[in-house]
C-alpha positions in Angstrom: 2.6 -64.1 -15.5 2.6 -60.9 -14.0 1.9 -60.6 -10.0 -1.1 -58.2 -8.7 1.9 -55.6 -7.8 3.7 -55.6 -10.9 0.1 -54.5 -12.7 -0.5 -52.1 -10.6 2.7 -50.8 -11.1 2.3 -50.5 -14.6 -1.0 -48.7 -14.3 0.8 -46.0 -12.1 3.7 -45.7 -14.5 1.2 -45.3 -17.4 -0.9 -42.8 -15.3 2.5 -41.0 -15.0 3.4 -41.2 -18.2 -0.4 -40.0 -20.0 -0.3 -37.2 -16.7 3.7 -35.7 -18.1 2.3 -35.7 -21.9 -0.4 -33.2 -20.8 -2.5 -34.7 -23.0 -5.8 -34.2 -21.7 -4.8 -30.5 -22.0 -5.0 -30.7 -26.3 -7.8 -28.9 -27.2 -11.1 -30.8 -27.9 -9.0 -33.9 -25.8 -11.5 -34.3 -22.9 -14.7 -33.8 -25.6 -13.6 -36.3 -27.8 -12.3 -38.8 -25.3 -15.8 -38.1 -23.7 -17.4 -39.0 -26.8 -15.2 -42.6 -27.4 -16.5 -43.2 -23.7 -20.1 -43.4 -25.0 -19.8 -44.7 -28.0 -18.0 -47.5 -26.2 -20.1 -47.8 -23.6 -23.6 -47.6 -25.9 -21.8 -50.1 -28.2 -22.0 -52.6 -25.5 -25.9 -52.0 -25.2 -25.8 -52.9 -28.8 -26.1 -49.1 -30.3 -23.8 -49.8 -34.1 -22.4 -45.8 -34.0 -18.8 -45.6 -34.2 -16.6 -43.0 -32.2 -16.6 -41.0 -35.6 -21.0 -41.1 -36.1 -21.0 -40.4 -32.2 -18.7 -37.2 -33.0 -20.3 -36.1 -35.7 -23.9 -36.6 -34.2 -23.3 -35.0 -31.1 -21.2 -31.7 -32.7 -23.1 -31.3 -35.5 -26.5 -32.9 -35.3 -26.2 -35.0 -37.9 -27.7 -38.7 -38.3 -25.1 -42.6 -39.6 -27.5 -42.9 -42.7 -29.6 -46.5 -42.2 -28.8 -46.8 -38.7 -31.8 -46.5 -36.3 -32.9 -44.1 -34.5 -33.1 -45.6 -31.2 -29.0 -45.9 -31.3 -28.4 -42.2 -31.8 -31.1 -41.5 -29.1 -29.0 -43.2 -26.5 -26.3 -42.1 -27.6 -27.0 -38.3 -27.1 -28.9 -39.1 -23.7 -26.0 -41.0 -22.0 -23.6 -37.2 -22.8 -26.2 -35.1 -21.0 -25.8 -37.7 -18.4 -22.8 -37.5 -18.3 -22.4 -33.8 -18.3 -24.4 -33.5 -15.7 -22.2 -36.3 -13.6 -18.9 -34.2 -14.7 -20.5 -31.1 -13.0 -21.8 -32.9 -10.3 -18.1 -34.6 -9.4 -16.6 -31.1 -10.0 -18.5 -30.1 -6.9 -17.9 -33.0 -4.9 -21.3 -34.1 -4.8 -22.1 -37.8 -2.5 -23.9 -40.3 -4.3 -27.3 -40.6 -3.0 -30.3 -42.9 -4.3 -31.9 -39.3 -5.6 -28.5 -38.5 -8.1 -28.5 -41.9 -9.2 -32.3 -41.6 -10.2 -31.7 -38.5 -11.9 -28.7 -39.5 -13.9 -30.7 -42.6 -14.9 -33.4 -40.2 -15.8 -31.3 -38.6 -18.4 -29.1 -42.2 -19.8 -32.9 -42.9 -20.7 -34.6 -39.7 -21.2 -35.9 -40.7 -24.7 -35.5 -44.5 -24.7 -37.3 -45.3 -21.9 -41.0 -47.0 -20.8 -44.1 -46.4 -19.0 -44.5 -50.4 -17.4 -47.3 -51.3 -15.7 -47.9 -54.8 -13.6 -49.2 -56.2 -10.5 -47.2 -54.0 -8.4 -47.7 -50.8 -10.0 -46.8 -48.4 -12.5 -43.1 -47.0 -13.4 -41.5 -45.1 -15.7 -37.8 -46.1 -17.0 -37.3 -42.4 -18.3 -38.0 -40.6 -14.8 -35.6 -42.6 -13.2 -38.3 -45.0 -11.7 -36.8 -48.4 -9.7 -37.8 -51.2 -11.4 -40.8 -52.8 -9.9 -40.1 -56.4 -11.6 -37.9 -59.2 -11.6 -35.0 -59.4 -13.8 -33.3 -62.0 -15.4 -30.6 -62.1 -18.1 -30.7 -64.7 -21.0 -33.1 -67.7 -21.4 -32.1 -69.9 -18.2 -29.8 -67.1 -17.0 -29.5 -65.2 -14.0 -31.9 -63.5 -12.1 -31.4 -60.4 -9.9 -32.4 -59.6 -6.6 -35.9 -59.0 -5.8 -37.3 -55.7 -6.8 -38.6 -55.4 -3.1 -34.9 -54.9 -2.0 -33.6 -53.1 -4.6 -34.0 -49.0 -2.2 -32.6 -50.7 0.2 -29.6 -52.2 -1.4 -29.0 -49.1 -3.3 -29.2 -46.9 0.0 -26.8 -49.6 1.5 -24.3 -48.9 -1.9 -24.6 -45.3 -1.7 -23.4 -45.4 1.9 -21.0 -47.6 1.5 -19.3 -45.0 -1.7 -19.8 -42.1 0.3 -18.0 -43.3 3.5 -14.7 -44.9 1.2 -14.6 -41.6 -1.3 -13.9 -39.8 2.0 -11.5 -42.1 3.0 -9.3 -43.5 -0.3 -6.2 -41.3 -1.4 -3.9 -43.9 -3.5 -4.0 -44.6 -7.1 -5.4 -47.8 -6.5 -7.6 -47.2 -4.3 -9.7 -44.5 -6.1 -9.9 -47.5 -9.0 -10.3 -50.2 -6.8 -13.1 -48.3 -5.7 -14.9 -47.2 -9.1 -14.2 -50.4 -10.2 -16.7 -52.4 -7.3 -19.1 -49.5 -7.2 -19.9 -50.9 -10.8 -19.5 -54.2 -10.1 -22.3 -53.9 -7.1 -24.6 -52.0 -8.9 -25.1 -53.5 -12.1 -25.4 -57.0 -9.2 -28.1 -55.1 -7.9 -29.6 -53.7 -11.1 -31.7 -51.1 -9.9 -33.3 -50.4 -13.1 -35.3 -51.8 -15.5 -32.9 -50.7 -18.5 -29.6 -48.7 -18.8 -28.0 -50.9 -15.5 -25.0 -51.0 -17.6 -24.5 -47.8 -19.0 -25.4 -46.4 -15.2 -22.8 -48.7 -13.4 -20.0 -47.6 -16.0 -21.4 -43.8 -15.7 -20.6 -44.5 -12.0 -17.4 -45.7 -12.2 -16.0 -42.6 -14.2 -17.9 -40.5 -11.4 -15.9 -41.9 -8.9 -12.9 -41.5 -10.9 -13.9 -37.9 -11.8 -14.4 -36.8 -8.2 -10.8 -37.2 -7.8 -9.6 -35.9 -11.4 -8.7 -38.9 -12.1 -8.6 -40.4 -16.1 -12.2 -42.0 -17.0 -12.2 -45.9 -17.6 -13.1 -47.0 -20.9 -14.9 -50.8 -21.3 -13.8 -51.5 -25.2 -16.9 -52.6 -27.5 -14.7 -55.6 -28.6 -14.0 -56.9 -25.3 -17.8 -57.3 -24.4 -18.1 -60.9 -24.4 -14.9 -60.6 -21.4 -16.4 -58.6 -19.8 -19.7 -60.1 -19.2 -18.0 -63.1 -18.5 -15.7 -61.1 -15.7 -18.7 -59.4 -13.9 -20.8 -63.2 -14.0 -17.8 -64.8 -12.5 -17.3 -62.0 -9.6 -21.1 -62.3 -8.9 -20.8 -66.1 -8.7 -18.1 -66.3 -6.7 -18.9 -63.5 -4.5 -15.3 -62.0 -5.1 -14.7 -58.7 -6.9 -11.5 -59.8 -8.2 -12.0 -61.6 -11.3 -13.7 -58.0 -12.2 -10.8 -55.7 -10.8 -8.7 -57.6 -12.6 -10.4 -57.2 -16.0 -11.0 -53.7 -15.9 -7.0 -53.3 -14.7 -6.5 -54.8 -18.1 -8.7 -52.1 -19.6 -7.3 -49.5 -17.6 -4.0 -50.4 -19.2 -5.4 -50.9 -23.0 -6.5 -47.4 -22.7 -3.7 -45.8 -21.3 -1.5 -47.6 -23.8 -3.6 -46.4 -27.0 -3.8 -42.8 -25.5 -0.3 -42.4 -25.2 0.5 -44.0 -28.8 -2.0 -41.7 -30.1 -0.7 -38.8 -28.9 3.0 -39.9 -29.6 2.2 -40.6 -33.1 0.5 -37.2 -33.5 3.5 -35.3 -32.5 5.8 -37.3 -33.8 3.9 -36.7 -37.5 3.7 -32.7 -37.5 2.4 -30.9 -40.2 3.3 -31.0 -43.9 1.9 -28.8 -46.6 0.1 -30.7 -49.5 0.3 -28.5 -52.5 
């Protein structure tokens, strides 16, 4: 079994390796990487687009025939969103309660809802904080009280904004990414979209120092909703770091094969 050093070892020699290939400098890379990033990532909110509907939908327009709506909907909401976050890194913007609300804003821009109970009105698609209880599952867990939740989410946005200032290494710009998502799909400020936010944050973090975007596979969903349930039980982030390490490496391991095997290929006529 490897030891926490020898994994983060790999990751930096993969890093290395992806960074010597150039490969994010192929044209159309970054677009289309962007666009397996939310397929992935709407995948695990159970949108049934693949990387190849997502790209066609979001070049040309076009509709997966008998798929609904509401999939392709979130799918082109969560790339404004994340446009607007790659612009928003680019200038080095600190994350603040009122970037977090507008990026939320735009992940749910068409999918979202008016809701109205005994503590007011909200609105999912402006952003709103939720002004319910939440909890996951029949029997499952609940999340904090939605009297806490400006207050927690001030305390998180703090706490991202003093470390982004202060991390340098590798590591620690993941580490980072890696439990601002963990806390803030704990916290759950939202009503909906809590996961695609937290992974939107992640890559922001990861963005604001040019480092390569984290991808959460649509196959290993079931691992890692078990890896973020068993951080927040234990009250330990590393059962979490640990499985998005492993995804860190699963992505920088197809990348690189990818890109090998498209080289390695070239170009023959077909007359």
């Amino acid at each position: 079994m490897e030891t926490n050093n020898q994994i983060w070892n790999k990751v930096e020699s993969l890093v290395k390796e992806y960074n010597d290939l150039n490969i994010s400098d192929s044209i159309d890379y970054n677009r289309f990487y962007l666009y397996s990033i939310i397929s992935h990532s709407t995948a695990i909110e159970g949108s049934t687009l693949t990387e190849i509907e997502t790209q066609i939908l979001l070049d040309d327009g076009l509709t997966a025939k008998g798929k609904p709506m509401i999939h392709h909907l979130m799918n082109q909401d969560l790339r404004d969103a994340y446009n607007f976050a790659f612009e928003a890194a680019m200038k080095k913007m600190p994350v603040t309660p009122e970037l977090l609300k507008q990026l939320s804003s735009l992940v749910m821009k068409s999918t979202g809802s008016v809701y109205n109970g005994i503590s007011g009105q909200w609105d999912s698609s402006k952003g709103d904080f939720r002004l319910h209880g939440v909890t996951v599952g029949t029997g499952g867990k609940s999340y904090v009280n939605f009297k806490k939740v400006p207050e927690l989410t001030d305390q998180i946005c703090a706490e991202i904004n003093k470390r982004l200032v202060q991390v340098g290494t590798l590591k620690e710009i993941l580490t980072l990414s890696f439990d601002a998502h963990l806390n803030l799909v704990t916290i759950h400020p939202w009503g909906d979209g809590n996961g695609r936010m937290a992974r939107l944050i992640m890559n922001y973090i990861q963005l604001f120092y040019r480092q390569i975007p984290s991808k959460i596979f649509r196959e290993d969903k079931a691992e890692y909703i078990l890896s973020l349930r068993n951080s927040q039980d234990s009250n330990n982030p590393e059962a979490f770091r640990n499985f998005m390490l492993e995804q860190q490496i699963k992505m920088l391991n197809e990348e690189i094969l990818n890109f090998r095997q498209t080289q390695k290929k070239g170009f023959n006529f077909m007359f």
